[in-house]
C-alpha positions as CSV (number, residue, x, y, z in Angstrom):
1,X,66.9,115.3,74.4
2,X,63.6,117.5,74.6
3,X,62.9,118.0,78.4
4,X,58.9,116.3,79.4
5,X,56.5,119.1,79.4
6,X,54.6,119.1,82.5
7,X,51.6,121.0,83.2
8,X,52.9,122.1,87.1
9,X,53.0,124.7,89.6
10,X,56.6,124.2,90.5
11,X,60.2,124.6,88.3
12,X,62.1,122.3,86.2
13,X,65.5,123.4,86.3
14,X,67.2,125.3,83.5
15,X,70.6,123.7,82.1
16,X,71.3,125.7,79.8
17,X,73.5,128.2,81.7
18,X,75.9,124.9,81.6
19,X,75.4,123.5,78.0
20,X,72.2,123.6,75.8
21,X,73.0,119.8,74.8
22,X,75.0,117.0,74.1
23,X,75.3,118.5,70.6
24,X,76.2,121.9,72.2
25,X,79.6,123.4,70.5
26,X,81.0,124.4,74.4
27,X,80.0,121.1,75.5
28,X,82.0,119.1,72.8
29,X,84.7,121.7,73.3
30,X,84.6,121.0,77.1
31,X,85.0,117.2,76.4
32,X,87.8,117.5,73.9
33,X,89.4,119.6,76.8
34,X,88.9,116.8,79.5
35,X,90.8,114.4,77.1
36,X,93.9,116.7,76.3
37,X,93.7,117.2,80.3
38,X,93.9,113.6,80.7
39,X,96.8,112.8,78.3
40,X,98.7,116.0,79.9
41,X,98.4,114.7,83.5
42,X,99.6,111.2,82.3
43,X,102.6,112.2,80.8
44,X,103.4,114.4,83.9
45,X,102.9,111.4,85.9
46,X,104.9,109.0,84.2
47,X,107.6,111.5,83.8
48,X,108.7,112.1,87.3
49,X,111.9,112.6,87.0
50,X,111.5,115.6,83.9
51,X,110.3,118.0,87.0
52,X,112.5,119.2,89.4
53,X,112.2,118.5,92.7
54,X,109.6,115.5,94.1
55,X,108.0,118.8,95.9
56,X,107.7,120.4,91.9
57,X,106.6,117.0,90.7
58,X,103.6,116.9,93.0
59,X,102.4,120.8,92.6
60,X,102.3,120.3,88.8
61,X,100.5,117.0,89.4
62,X,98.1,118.4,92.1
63,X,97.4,121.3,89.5
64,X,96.5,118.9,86.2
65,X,94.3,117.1,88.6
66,X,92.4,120.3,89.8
67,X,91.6,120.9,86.5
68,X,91.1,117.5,84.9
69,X,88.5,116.8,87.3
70,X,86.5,119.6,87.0
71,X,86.1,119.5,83.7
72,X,85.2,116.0,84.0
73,X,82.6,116.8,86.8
74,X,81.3,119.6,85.0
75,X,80.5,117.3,81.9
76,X,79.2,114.4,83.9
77,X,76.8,116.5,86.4
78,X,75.4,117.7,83.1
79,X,74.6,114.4,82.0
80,X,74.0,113.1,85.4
81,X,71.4,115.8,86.1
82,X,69.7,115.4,82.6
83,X,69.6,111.7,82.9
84,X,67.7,111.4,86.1
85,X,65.5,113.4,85.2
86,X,65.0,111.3,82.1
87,X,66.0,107.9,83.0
88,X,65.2,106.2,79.7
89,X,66.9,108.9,77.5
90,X,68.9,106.3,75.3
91,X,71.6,109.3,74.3
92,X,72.2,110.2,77.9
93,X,72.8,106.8,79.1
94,X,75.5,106.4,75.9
95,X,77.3,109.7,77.2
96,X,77.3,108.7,80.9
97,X,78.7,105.5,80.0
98,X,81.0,107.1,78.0
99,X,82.5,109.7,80.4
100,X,83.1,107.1,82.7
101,X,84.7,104.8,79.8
102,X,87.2,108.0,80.2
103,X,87.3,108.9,83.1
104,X,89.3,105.8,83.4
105,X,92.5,107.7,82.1
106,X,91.9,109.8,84.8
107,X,92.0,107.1,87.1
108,X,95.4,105.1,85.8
109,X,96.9,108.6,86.3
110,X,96.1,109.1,89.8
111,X,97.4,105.0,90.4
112,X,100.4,106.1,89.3
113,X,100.6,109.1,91.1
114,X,100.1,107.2,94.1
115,X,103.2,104.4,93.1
116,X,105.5,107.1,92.5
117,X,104.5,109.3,96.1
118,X,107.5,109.3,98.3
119,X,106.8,111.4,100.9
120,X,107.0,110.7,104.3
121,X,104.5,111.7,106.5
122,X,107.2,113.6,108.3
123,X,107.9,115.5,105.1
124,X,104.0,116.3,105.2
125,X,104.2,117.7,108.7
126,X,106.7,119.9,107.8
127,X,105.4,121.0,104.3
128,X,102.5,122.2,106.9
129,X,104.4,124.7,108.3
130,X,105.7,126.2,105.2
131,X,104.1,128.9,103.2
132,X,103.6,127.4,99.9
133,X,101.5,126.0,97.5
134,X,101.7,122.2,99.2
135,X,101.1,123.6,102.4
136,X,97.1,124.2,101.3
137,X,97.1,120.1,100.5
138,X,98.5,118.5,103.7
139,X,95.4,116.6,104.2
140,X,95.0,116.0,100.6
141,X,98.9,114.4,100.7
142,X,98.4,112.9,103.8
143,X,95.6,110.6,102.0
144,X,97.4,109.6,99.2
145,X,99.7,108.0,101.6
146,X,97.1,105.7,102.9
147,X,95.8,104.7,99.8
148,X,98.7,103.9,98.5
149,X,99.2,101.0,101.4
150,X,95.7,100.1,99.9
151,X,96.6,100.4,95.7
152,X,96.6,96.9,94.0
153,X,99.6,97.1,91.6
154,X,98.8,99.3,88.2
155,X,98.4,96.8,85.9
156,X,95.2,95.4,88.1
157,X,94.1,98.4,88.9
158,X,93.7,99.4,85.5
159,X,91.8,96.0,84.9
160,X,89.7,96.9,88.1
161,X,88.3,100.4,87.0
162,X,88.0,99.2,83.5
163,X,85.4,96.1,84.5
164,X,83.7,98.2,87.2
165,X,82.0,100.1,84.4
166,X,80.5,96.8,82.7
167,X,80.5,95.2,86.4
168,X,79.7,97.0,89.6
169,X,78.2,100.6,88.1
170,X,75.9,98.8,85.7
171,X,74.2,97.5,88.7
172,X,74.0,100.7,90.1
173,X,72.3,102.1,87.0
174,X,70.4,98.9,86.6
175,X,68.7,99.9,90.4
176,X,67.9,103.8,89.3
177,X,66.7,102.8,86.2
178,X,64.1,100.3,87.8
179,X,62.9,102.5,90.4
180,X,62.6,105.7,88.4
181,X,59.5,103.7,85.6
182,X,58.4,101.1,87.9
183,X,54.7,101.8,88.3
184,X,51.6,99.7,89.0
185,X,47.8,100.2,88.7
186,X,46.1,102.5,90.8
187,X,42.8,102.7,89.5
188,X,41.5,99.7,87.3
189,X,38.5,101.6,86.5
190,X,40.1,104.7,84.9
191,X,43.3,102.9,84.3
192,X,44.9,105.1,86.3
193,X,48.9,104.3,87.5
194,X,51.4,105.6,89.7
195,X,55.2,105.3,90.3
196,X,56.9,104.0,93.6
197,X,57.4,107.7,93.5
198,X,54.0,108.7,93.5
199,X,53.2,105.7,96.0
200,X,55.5,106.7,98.2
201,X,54.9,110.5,98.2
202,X,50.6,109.2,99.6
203,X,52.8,108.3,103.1
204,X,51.8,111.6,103.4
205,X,48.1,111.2,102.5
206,X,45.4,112.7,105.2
207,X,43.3,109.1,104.8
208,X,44.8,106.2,106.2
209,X,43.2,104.2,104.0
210,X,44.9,105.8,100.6
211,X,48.2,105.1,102.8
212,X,47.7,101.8,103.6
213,X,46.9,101.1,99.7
214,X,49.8,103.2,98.7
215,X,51.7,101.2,100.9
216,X,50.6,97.8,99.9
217,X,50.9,98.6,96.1
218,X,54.5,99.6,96.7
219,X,55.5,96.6,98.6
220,X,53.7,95.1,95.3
221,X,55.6,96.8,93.0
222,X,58.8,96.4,94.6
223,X,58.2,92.5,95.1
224,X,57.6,92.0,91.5
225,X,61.8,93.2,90.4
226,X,62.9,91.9,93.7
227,X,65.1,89.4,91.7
228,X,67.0,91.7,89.5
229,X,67.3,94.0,92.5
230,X,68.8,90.8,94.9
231,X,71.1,90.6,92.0
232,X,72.1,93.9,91.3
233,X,72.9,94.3,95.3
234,X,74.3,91.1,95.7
235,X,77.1,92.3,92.2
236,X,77.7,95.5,94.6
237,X,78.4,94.8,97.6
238,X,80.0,91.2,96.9
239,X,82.5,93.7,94.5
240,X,82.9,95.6,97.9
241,X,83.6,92.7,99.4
242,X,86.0,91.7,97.0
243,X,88.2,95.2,96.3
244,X,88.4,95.7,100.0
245,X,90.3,92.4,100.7
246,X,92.4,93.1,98.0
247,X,93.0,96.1,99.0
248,X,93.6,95.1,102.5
249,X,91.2,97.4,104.4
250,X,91.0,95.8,107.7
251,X,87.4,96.0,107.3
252,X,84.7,97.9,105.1
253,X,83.5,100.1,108.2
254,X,87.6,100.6,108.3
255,X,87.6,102.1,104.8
256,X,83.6,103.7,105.3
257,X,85.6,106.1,108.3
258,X,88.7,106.9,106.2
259,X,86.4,108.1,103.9
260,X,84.0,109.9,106.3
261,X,87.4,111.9,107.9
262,X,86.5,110.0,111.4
263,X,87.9,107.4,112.9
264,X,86.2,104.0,114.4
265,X,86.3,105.7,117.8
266,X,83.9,108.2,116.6
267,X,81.6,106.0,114.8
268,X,81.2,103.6,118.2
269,X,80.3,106.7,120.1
270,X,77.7,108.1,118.0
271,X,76.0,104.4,117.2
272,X,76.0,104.2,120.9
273,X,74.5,107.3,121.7
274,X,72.0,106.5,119.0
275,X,70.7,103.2,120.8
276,X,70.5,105.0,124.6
277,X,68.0,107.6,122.8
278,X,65.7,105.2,121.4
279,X,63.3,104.8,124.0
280,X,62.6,108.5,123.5
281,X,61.9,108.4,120.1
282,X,59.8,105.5,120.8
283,X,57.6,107.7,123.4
284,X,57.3,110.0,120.5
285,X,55.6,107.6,118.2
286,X,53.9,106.2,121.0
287,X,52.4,109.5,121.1
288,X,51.7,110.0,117.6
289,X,49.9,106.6,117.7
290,X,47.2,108.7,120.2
291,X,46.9,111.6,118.2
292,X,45.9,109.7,114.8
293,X,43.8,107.5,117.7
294,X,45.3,104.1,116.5
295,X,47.2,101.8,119.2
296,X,50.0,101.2,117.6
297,X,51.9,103.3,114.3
298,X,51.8,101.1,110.9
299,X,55.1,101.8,109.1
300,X,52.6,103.5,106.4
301,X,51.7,105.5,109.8
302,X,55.3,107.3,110.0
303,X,54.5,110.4,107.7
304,X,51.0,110.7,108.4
305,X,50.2,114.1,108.8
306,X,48.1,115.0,112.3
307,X,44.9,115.5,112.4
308,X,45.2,119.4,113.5
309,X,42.9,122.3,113.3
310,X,43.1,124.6,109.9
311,X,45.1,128.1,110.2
312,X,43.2,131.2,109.3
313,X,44.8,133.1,107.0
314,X,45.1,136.9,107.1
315,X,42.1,137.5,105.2
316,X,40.1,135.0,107.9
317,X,40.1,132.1,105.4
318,X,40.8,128.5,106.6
319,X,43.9,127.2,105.6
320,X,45.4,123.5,105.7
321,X,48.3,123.7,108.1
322,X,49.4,120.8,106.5
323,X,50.0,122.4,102.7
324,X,52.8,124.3,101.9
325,X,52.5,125.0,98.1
326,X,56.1,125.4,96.4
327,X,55.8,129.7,96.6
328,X,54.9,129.9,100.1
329,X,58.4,127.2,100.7
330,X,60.4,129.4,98.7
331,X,59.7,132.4,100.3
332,X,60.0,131.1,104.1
333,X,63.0,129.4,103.1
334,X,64.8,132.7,102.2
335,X,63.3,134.3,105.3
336,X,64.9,131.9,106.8
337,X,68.7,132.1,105.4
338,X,68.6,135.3,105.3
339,X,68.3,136.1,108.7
340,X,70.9,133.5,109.9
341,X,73.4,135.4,107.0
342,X,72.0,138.1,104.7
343,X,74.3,136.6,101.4
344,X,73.2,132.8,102.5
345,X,69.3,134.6,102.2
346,X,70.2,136.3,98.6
347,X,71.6,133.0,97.4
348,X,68.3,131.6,97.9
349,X,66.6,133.6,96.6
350,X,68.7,133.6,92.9
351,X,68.8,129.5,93.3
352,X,65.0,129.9,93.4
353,X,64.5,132.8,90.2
354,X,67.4,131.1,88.2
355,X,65.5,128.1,87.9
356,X,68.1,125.7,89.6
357,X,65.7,123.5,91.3
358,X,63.3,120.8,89.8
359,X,60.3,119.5,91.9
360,X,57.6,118.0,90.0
361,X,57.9,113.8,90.2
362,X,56.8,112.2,87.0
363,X,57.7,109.0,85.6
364,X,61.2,108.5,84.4
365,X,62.1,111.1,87.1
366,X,64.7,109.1,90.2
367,X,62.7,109.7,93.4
368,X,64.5,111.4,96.1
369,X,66.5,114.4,96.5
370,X,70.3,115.7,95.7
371,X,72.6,118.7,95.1
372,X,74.6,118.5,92.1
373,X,77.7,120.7,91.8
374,X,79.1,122.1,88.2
375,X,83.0,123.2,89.4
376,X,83.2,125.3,85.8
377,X,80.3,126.9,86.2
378,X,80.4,127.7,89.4
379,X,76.7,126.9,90.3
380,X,74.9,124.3,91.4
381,X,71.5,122.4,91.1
382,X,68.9,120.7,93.1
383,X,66.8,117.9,92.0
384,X,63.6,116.9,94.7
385,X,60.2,115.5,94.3
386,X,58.0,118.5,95.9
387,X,54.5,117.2,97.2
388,X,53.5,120.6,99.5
389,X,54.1,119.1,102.6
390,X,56.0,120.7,105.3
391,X,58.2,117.6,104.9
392,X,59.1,118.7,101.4
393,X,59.9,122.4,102.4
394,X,62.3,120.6,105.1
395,X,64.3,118.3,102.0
396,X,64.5,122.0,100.0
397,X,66.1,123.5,102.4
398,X,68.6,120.4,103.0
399,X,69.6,120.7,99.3
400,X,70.2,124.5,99.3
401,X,72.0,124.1,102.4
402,X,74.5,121.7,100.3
403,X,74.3,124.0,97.7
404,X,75.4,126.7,99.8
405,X,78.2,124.6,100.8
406,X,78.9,124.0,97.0
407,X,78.9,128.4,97.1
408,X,81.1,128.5,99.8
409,X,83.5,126.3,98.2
410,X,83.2,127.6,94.3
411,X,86.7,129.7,93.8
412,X,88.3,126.6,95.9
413,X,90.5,124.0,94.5
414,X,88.4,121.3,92.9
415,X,90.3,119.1,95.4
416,X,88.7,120.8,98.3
417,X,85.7,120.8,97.0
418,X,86.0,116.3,98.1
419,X,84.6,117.2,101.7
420,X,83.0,113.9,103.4
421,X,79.6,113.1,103.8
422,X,79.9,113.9,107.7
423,X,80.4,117.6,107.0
424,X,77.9,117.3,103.9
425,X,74.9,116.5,105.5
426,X,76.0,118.8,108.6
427,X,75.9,121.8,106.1
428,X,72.5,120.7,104.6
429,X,71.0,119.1,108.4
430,X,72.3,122.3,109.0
431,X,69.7,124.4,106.9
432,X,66.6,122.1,108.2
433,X,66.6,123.0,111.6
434,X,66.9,126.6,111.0
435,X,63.9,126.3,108.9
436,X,62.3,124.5,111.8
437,X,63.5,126.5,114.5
438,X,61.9,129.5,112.9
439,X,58.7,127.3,112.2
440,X,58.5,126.2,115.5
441,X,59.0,129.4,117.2
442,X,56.6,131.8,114.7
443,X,53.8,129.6,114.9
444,X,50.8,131.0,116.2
445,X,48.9,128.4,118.4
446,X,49.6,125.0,119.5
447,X,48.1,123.3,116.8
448,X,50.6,124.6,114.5
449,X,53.7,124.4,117.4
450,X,52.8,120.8,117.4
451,X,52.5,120.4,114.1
452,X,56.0,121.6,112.8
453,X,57.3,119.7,116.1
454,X,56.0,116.7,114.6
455,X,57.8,117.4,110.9
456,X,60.6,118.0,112.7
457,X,60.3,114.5,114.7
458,X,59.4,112.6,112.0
459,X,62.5,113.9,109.4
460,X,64.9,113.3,112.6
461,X,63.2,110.0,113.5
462,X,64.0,108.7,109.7
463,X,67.9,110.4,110.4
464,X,68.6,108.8,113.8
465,X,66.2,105.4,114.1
466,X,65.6,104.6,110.7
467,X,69.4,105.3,109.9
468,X,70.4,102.5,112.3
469,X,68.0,100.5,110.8
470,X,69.9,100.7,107.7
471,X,73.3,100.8,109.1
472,X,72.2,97.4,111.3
473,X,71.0,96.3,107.4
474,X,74.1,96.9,105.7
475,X,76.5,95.7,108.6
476,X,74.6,92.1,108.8
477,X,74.6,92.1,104.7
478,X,78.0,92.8,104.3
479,X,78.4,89.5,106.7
480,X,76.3,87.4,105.1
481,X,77.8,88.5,101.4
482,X,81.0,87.1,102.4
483,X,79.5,83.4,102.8
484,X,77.8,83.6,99.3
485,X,74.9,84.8,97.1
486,X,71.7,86.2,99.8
487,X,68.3,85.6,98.4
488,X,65.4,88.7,97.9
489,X,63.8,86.9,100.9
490,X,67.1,87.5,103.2
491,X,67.3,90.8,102.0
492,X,64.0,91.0,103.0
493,X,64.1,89.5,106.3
494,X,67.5,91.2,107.0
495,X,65.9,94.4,106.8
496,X,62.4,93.8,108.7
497,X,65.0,92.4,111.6
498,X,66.7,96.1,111.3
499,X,63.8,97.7,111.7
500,X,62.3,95.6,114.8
501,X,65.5,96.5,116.4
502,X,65.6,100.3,115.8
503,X,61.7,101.1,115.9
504,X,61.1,98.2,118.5
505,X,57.5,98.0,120.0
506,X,56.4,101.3,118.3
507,X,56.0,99.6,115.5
508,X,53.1,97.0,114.4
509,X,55.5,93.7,113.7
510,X,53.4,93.0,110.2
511,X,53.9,96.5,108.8
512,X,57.8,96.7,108.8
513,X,58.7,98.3,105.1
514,X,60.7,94.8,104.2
515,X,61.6,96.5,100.6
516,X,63.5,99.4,101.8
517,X,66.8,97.4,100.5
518,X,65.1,97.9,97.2
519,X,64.1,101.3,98.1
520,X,67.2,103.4,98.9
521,X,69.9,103.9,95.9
522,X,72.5,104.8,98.6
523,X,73.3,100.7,99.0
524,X,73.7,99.9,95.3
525,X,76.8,102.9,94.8
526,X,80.1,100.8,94.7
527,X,82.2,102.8,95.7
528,X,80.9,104.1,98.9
529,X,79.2,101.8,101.3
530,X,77.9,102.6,104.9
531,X,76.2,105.7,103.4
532,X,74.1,105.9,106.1
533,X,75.2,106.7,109.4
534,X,76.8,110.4,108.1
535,X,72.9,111.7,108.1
536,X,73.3,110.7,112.0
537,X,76.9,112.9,112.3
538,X,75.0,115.3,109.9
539,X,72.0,115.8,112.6
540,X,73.9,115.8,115.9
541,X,76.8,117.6,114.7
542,X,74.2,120.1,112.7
543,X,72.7,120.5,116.4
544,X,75.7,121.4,118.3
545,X,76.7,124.2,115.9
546,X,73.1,125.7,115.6
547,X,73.5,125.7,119.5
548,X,76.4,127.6,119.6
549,X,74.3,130.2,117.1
550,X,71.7,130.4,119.7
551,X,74.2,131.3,122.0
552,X,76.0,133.9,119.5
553,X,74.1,134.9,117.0
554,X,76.6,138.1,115.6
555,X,79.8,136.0,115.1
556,X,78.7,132.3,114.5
557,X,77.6,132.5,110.6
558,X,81.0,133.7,109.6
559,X,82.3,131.0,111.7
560,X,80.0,128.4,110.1
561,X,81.3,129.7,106.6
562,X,84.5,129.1,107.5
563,X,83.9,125.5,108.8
564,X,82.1,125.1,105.4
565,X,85.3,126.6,103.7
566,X,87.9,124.3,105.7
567,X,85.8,120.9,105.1
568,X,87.9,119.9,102.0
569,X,91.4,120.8,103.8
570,X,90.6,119.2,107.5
571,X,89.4,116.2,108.9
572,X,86.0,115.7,110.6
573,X,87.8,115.3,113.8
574,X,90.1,118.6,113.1
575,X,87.0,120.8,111.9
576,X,84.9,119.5,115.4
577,X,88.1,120.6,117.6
578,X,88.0,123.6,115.5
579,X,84.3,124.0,117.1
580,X,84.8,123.2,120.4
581,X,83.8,119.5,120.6
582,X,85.5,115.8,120.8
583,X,83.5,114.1,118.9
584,X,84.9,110.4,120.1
585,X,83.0,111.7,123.7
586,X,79.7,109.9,123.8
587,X,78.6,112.8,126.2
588,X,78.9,114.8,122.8
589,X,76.1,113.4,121.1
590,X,73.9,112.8,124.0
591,X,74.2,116.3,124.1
592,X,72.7,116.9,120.9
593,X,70.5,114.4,121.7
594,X,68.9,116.3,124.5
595,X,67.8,119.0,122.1
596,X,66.0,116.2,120.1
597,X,64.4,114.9,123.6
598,X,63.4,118.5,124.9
599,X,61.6,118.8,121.6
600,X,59.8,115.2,122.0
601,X,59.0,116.2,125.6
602,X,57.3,119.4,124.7
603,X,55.5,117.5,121.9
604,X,54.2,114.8,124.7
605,X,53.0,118.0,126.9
606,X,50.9,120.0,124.3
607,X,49.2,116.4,123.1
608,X,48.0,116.2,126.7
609,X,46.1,119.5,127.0
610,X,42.4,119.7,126.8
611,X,42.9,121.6,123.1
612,X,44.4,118.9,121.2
613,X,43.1,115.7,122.9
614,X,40.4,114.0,120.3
């Protein structure tokens, strides 16, 4: 389990403040904890009746829970972090499997937790207004009660988690695997190849012409496993399917906003609000299509830097506005935090010198980015894949701003640490538009204005239109799944129809990305479908608090940290009152949307003046 040695110029992380190995004494003392964890909480379960009160019975169940998952989430972020970094590490694999092969104790526990619950919702509400231990786990109570309308009887339950390992999860792994060594030919001459990874990251390229090829290769490369992909989706979702029925959720959106905290309302308003601000973001690549002085954006177009003029530096030498090399990211990044909260800035700063980040793509690496929490250790870490674009400074300060989240949260109950993804990605959207904010507002001309306006646009064009995309993608999958089996070309055609619909005219027709069904790992996770549209709460709801900043700079960050605190006890809906907005209001997010427009409006304006036409 030797980590790859890479000649770079940016971190690998360091584990070994967690374990130093799968062969580390703590980390087989750890495991052999988890199990005695597991057997304890079972017996407490099925023994209902050997502890007191029902009110007793749940606290000492709540407790072995607390600590039977973190333990367990300690463990398998370990191996999680080391195996996607590593994706053909045999060992790793074994343990991951393993854990989960485990964690399936866990699971029968909690399904008989849930069988034996007998409180009333009224007997919730008025453990609310006690002082006690429950009273910190309304929410927590209050969910167990719904999915217990949901639970399949034990017996099949048990059968259910068991063959999801084998079944459902296999063809999640199958989908990471694949797209963390799939490579093809770049050079025949020198021989040279590149990942999808790699390919992906030359979206960014200067030269149209290395992006078109990248772009071409990929769709190459991702039509050559586009049958064991169509199969691997087709497992998931059809499991989905499946589970859902059986579970009788009146519909996978129904469960996809029980598990976001929001309710169907809110969802309707925001995907609404989304579609009446489309013609703006269409204006803005409209105008991008001017500035690169093509008539129309290629898909391959999207992340295309502008062609700007260089920054001098301090010393008077040119510098490419467009590269931000990992040291100049880590320090503007913790400029940035720090000034929003001074301990948010220090945290930075010791994620960055305690090596918890790793940047550098290589093969065997996943692509993409994520925050993993370690509950025992109290720390966190952040895998990306860094290519020094201003794009890439934007994604590390999404991660820390989970991993400030993950801070926040660190002496909380384990339970609380299960926030949804609504208030994840507004904690990490969060971070971004600081960071742009204070790009946008130090920079020293209008090249540069335009060009952080432009990073900006282009991250929250992927959030809001190429998010419906996908959430029009899964919604007409999900519909077709039901009737039977759907073909790579469906998939394929299924998405390209997505994307006509959320990009529109500002798009060439022949260019659509039809393999981003391939692309994104977020469709092939079983147990969590409609991953996408929380980005979209994520942005607008990440605008409307760093509005209420600008309007009170000395009191909002202790505010925010408490909405960060409260995100594993309260609702989306509750933590947005909590704020000051109704988020079921469409006027809410067109709100937030007018920040977004202002910004595409003041893009439009500097493109027309005399300095930055071509």
């Amino acid at each position: 389990m030797d980590r790859i040695k890479i000649e770079h110029d940016m971190p690998l992380w360091n584990l070994f403040s967690i374990y130093k190995g799968l062969d580390d004494t703590s980390y087989a003392e750890d495991k052999e904890k988890m199990l005695i964890e597991f057997q304890q909480l079972f017996d407490i379960v099925k023994n209902t009746k050997s502890i007191g009160t029902d009110e007793q019975w749940i606290e000492s169940v709540i407790k072995k829970i607390e600590y039977a998952e973190a333990i367990f989430k300690n463990l398998y972020s370990y191996c999680y972090a080391n195996y996607s970094t590593q994706t053909a590490d045999a060992d790793i694999v074994r343990e991951l499997t393993n854990l989960e092969k485990e964690k399936l104790k866990l699971c029968k526990a909690k399904t008989i937790f849930r069988k034996k619950f007998s409180l009333s919702q009224s007997q919730i509400d008025n453990i609310a207004k006690k002082d006690s231990f429950l009273s910190n786990y309304t929410l927590f109570l209050s969910e167990i009660l719904v999915l217990k309308k949901h639970q399949l009887p034990q017996d099949i339950e048990a059968i259910v988690e068991e063959l999801l390992q084998p079944g459902a999860n296999s063809w999640s792994r199958l989908q990471e695997a694949i797209s963390s060594d799939l490579n093809v030919k770049w050079d025949k001459k020198k021989g040279e190849k590149k990942t999808v990874t790699q390919l992906r990251a030359l979206a960014f390229s200067k030269s149209r012409k290395v992006r078109k090829k990248a772009f071409k290769k990929e769709i190459a490369a991702w039509k050559s496993v586009e049958i064991p992909l169509a199969y691997a989706l087709n497992g998931v979702k059809g499991t989905g399917i499946i589970l859902n029925k059986r579970r009788k959720w009146n519909s996978v959106i129904g469960k996809s906003v029980f598990q976001s905290r929001v309710t169907e309302n809110t969802l309707i308003a925001l995907i609404s609000a989304i579609e009446k601000s489309l013609p703006s973001f269409h204006k803005y690549l409209n105008t991008k299509a001017s500035l690169l002085g093509v008539k129309k954006l290629a898909f391959y177009d999207l992340f295309a830097p502008l062609p700007l003029k260089e920054k001098k530096t301090k010393t008077g030498n040119a510098k490419d506005i467009s590269s931000w090399p990992f040291r100049e990211a880590t320090n503007f990044i913790t400029e940035t935090f720090g000034n929003f909260h001074p301990e948010m800035g220090v945290f930075a700063e010791e994620a960055f010198n305690k090596n918890w980040i790793d940047a550098t793509p290589h093969k065997g690496k996943v692509g993409g980015a994520y925050c993993i929490n370690f509950p025992l250790a109290k720390e966190s870490r952040i895998l990306c894949n860094y290519n020094n674009s201003f794009s890439s400074v934007s994604t590390l300060a999404h991660e820390l701003g989970h991993a400030w989240h993950n801070e926040i949260l660190k002496n909380e109950s384990t339970i609380h640490h299960n926030y949804p993804m609504t208030l994840a990605e507004t904690a990490s959207i969060f971070s971004e538009i600081m960071v742009f904010d204070k790009a946008i507002k130090e920079a020293p001309s209008n090249a540069e204005k335009l060009f952080v306006m432009e990073i900006f646009l282009q991250e929250t064009t992927q959030i809001i239109v190429d998010i419906l995309s996908r959430f029009y993608f899964e919604k007409e999958v999900f519909a077709r799944r039901e009737k039977g089996d759907i073909s790579p070309l469906e998939f394929s055609t299924i998405m390209q129809d997505a994307q006509k619909r959320s990009y529109g005219k500002a798009i060439r027709k022949k260019t659509y990305h039809q393999y981003m069904w391939a692309v994104k790992g977020h469709y092939y996770i079983p147990s969590l479908s409609f991953y996408n549209y929380p980005y979209a709460f994520g942005q607008l709801f990440g605008i409307a608090l760093y509005k209420k900043y600008l309007s009170d700079k000395k009191n909002f960050p202790e505010q925010y940290n408490n909405i960060l605190k409260e995100s594993g006890r309260k609702t989306s809906m509750e933590i947005a009152k909590q704020a000051g907005f109704d988020i079921e209001n469409e006027l809410f997010w067109l709100n937030s949307m007018d920040y977004i427009k202002k910004i595409i409006d003041d893009f439009s304006k500097i493109v027309l003046t005399e300095e930055n036409k071509k």
